[in-house]
VOMARDREN-43926 format. One record per atom (N, C-alpha, C, O): atom name; z, x, y; residue number from 1. Coordinates in Angstrom, 2 decimals, padded with zeros to 5 digits. Atoms other than C-alpha are relative to their C-alpha. Layout:
N
ATOM,CA,Z,X,Y,NUM
...
! end
This chain:
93
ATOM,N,000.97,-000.11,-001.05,1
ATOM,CA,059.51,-032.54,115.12,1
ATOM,C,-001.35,-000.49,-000.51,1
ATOM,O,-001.86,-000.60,-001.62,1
ATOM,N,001.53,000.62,000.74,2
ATOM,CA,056.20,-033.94,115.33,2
ATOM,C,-001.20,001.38,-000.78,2
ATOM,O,-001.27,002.57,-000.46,2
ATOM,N,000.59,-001.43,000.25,3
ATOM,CA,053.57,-031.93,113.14,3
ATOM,C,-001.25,001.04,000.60,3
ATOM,O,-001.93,001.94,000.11,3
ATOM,N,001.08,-000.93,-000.88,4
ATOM,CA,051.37,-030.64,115.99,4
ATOM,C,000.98,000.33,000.84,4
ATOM,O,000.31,000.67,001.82,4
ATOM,N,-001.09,-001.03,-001.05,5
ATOM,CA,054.69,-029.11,118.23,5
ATOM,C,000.60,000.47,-000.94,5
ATOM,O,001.11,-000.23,-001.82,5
ATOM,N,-001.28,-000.71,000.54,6
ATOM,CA,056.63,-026.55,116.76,6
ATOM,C,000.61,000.46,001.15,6
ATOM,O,000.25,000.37,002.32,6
ATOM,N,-000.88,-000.86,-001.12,7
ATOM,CA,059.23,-024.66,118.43,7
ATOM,C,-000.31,001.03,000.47,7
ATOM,O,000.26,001.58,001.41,7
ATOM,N,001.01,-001.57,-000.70,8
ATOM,CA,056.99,-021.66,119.03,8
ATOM,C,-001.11,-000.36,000.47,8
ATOM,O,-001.98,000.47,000.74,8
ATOM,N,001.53,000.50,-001.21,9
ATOM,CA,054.22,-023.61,120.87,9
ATOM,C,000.56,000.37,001.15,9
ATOM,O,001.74,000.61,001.42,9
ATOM,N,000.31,-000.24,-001.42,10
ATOM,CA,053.43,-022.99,124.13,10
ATOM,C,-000.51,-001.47,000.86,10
ATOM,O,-001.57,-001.94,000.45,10
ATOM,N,000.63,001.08,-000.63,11
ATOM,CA,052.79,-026.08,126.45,11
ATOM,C,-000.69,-000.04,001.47,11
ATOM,O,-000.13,-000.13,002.57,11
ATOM,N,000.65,-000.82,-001.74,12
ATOM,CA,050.49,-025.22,129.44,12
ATOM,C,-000.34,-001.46,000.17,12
ATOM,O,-000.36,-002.27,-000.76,12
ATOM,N,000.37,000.73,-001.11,13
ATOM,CA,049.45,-027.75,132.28,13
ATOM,C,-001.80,-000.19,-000.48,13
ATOM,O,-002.59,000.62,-000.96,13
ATOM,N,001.39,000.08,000.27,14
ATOM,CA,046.13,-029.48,131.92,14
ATOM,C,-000.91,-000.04,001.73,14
ATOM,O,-000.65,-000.76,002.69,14
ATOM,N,000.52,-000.61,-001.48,15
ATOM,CA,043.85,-028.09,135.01,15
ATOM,C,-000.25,-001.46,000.98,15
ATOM,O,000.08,-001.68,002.14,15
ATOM,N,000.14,001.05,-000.74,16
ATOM,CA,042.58,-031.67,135.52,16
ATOM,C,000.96,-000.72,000.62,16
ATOM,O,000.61,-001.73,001.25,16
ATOM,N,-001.30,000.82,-000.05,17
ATOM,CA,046.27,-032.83,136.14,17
ATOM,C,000.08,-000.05,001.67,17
ATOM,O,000.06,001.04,002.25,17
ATOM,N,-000.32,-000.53,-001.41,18
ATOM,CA,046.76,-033.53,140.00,18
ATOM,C,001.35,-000.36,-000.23,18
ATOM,O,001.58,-001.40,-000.84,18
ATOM,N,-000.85,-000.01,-000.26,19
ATOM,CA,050.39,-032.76,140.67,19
ATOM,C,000.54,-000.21,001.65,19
ATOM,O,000.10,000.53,002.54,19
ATOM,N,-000.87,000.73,-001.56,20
ATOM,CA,052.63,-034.60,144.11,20
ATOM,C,001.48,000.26,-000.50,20
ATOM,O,001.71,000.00,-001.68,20
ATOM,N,-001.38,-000.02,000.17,21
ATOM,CA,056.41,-033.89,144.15,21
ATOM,C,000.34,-001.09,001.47,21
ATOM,O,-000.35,-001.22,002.49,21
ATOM,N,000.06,001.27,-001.01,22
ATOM,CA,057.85,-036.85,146.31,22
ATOM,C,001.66,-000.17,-000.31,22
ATOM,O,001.91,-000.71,-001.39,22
ATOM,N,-001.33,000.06,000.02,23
ATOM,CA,061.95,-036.69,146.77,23
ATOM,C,000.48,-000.12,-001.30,23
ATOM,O,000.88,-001.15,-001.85,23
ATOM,N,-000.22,-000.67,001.19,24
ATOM,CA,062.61,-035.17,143.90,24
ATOM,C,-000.56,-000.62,-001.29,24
ATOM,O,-000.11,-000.29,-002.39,24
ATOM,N,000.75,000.38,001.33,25
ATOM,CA,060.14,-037.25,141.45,25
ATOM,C,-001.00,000.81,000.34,25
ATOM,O,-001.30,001.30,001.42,25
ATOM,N,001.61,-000.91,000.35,26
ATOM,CA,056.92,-035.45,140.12,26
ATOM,C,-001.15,-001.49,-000.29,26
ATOM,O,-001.09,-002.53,-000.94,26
ATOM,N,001.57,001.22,-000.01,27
ATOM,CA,053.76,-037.86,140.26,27
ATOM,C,-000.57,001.08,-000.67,27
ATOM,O,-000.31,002.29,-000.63,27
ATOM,N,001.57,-000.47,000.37,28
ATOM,CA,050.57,-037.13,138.41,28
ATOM,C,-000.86,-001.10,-000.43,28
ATOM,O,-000.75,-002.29,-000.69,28
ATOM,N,001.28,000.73,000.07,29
ATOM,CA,047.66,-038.20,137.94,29
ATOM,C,-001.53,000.54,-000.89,29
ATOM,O,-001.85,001.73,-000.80,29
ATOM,N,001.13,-000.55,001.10,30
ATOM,CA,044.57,-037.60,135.53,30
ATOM,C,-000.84,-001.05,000.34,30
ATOM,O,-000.33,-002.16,000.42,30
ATOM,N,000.83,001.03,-000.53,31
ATOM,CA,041.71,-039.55,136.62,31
ATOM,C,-000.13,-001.29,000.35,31
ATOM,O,-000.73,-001.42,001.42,31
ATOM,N,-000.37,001.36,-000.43,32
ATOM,CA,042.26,-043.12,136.93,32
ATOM,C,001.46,-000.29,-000.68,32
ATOM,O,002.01,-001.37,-000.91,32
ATOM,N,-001.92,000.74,000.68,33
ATOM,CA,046.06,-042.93,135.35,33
ATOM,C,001.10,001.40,001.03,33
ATOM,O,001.16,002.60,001.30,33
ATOM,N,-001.16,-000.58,-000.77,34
ATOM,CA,048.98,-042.23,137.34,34
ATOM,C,001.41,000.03,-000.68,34
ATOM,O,001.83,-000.92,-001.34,34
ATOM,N,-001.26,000.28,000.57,35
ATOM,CA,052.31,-041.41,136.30,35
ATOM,C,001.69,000.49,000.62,35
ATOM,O,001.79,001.65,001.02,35
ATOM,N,-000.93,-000.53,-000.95,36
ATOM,CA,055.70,-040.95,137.91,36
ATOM,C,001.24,000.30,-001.45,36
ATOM,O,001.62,-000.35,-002.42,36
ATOM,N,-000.85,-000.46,001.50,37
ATOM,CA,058.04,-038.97,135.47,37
ATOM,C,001.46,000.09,000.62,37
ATOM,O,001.65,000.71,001.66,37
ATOM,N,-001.22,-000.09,-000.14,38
ATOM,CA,061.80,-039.47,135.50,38
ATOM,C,000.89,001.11,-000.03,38
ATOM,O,000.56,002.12,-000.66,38
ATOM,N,-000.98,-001.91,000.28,39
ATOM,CA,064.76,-036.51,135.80,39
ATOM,C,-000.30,000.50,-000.63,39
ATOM,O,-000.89,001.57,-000.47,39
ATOM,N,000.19,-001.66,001.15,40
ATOM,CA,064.62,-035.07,132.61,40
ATOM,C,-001.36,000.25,-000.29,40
ATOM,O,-001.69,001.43,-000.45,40
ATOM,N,001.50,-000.14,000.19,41
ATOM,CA,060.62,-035.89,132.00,41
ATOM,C,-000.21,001.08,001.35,41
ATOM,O,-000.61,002.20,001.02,41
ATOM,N,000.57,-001.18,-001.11,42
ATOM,CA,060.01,-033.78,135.55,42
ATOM,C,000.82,001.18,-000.16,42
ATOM,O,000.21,002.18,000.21,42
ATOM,N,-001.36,-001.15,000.52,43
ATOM,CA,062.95,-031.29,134.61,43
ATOM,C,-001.07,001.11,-001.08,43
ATOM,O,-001.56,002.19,-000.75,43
ATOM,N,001.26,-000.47,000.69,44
ATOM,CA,060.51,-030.44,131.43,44
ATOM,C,-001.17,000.43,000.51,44
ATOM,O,-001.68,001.52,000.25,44
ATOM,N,001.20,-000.42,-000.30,45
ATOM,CA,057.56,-030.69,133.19,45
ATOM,C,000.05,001.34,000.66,45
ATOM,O,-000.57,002.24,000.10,45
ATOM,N,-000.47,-001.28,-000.57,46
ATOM,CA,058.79,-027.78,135.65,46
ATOM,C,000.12,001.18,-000.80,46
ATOM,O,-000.18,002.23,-000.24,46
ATOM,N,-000.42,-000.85,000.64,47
ATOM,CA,059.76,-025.70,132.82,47
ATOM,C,-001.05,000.06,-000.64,47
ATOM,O,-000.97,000.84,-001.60,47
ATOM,N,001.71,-000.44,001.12,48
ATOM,CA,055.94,-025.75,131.20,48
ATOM,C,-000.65,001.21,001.17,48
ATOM,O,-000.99,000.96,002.33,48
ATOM,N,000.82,-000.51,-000.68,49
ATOM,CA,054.43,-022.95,132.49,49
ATOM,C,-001.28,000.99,-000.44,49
ATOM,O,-002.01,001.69,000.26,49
ATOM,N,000.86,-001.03,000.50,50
ATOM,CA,052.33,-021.18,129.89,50
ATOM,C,-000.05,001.03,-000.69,50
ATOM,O,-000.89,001.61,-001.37,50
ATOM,N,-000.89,-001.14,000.79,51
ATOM,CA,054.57,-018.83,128.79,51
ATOM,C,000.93,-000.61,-000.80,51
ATOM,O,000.47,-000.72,-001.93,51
ATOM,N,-000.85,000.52,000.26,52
ATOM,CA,057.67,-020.49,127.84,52
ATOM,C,-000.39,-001.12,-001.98,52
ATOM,O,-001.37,-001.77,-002.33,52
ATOM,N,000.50,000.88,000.80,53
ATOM,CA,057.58,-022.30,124.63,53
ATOM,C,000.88,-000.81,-000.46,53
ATOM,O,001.91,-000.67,000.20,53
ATOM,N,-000.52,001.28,-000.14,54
ATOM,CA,059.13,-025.30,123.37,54
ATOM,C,001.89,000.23,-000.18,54
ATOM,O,002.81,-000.26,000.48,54
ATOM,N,-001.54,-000.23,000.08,55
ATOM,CA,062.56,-024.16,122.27,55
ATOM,C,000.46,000.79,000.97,55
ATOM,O,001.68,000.81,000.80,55
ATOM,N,-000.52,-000.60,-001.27,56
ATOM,CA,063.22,-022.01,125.56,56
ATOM,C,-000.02,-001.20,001.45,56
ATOM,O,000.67,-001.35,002.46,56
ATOM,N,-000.73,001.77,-001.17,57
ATOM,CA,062.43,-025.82,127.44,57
ATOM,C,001.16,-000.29,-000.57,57
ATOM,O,002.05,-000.08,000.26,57
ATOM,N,-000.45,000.67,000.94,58
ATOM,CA,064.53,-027.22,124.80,58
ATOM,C,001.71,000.60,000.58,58
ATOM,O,002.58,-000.14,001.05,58
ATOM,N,-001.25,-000.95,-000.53,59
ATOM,CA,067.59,-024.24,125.70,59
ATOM,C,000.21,-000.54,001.24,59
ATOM,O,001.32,-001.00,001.55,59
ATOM,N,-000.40,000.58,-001.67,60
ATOM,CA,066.98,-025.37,129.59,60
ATOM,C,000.50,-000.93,-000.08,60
ATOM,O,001.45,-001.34,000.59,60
ATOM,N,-000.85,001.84,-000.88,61
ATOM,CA,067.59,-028.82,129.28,61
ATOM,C,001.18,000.22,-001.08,61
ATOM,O,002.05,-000.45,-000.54,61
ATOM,N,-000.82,000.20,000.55,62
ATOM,CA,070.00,-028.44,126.83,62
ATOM,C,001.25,000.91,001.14,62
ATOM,O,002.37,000.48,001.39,62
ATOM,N,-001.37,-000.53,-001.01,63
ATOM,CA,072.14,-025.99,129.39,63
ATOM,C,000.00,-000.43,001.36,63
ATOM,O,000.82,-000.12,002.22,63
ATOM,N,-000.08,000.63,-002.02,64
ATOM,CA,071.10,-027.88,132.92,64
ATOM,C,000.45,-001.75,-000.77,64
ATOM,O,000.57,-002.71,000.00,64
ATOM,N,-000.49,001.74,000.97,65
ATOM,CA,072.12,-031.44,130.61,65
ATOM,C,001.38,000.30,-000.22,65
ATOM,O,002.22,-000.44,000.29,65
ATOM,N,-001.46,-000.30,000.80,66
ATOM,CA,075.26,-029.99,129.00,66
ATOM,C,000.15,-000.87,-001.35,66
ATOM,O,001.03,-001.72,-001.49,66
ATOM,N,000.78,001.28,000.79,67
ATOM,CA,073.72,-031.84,125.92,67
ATOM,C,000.28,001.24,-001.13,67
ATOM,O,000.81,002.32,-000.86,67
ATOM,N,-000.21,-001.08,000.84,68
ATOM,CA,073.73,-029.94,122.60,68
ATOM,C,-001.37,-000.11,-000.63,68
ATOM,O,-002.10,-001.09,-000.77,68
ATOM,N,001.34,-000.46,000.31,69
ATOM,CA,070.79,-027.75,121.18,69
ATOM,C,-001.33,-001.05,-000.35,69
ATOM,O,-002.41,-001.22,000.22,69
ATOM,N,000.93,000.22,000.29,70
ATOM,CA,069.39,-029.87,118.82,70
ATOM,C,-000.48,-001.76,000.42,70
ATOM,O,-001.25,-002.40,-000.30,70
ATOM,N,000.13,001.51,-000.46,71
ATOM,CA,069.28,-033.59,120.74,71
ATOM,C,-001.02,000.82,001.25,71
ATOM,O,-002.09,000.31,001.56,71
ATOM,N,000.82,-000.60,-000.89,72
ATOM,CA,067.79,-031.23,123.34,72
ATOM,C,-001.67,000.68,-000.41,72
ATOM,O,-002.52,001.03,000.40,72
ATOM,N,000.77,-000.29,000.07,73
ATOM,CA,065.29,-030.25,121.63,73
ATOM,C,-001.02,-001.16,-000.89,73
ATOM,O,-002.24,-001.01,-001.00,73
ATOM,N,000.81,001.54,000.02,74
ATOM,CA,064.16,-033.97,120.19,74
ATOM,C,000.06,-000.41,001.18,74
ATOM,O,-001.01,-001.01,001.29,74
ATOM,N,000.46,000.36,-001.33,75
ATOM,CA,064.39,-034.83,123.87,75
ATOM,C,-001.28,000.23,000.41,75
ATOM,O,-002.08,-000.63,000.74,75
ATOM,N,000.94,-000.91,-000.43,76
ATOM,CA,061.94,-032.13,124.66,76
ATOM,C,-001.61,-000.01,-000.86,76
ATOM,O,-002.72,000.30,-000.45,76
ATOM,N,001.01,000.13,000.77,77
ATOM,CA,059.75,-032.72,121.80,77
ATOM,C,-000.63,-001.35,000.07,77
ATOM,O,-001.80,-001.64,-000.16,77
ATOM,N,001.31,001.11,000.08,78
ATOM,CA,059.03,-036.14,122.24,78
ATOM,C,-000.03,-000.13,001.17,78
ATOM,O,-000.69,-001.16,001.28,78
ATOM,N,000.69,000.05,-001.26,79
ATOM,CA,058.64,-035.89,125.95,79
ATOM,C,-001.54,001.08,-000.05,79
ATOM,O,-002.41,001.03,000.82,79
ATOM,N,001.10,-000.58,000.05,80
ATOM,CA,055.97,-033.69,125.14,80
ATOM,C,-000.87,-000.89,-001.05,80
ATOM,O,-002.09,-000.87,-000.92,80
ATOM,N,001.14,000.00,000.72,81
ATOM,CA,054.46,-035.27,122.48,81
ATOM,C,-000.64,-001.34,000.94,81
ATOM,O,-001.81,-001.56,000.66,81
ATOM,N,000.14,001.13,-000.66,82
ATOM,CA,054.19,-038.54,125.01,82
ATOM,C,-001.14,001.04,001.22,82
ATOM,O,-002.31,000.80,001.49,82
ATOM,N,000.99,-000.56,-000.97,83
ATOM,CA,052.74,-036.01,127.62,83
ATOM,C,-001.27,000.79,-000.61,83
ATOM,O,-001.95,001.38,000.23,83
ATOM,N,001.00,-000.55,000.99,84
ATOM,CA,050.07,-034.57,124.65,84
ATOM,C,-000.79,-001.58,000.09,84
ATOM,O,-001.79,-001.80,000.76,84
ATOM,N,000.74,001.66,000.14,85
ATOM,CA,048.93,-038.35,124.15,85
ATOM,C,-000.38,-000.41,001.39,85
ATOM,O,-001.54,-000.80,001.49,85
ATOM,N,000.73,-000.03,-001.17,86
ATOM,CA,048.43,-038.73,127.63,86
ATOM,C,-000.94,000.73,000.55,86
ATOM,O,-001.54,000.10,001.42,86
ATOM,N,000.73,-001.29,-000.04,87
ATOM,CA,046.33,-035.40,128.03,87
ATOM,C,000.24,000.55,001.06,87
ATOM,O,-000.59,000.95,001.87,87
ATOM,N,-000.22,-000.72,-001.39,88
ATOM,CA,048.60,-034.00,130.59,88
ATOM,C,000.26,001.03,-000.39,88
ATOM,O,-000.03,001.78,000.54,88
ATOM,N,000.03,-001.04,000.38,89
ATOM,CA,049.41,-030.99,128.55,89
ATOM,C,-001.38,000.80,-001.67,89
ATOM,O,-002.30,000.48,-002.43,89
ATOM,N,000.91,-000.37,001.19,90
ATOM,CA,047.81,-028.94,126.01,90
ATOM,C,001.05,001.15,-000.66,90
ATOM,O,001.89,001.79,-000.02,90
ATOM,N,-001.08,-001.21,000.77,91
ATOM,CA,049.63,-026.46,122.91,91
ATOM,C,-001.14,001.11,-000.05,91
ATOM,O,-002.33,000.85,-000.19,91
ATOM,N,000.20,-001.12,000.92,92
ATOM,CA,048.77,-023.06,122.06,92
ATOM,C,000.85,000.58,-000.92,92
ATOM,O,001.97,000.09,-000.79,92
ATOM,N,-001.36,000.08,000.88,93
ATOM,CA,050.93,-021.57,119.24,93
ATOM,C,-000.33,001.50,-000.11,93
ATOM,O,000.40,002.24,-000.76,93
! end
């Protein structure tokens, strides 16, 4: 994993983020950048809520995927670290 996510971070929503759900894709948007996130990227995003932390996403998609633990949880990690570089989320640990 990258060395700013561990598996006991927390990944909360960044306030500035405007969120659109649009037949079953998730849009957002952060000031002049838009982004339309694919199944499993909006799958994740759903499952950030503040509480949750990276290995309890990591468990979801790995049991709504039928995928095994730990591909599920490099899935999960670098969809986050792609949504950290964008500044659509933020960690607490």
């Amino acid at each position: 994993m990258a060395a700013n996510i561990e598996a006991h971070s927390v990944p909360r929503h960044r306030l500035e983020v405007r969120i659109r759900s649009s037949e079953g894709a998730i849009l957002l948007a952060r000031y002049d950048q838009a982004y339309e996130l694919p199944e499993v990227a909006a799958f994740i995003w759903r499952r950030i809520d503040g509480t949750d932390r990276v290995a309890d996403i990591a468990r979801s998609v790995a049991e709504h995927y039928g995928i095994d633990a730990g591909t599920a949880l490099t899935d999960t990690t670098e969809m986050l670290e792609w949504l950290l570089e964008e500044k659509l989320v933020k960690l607490s640990s």
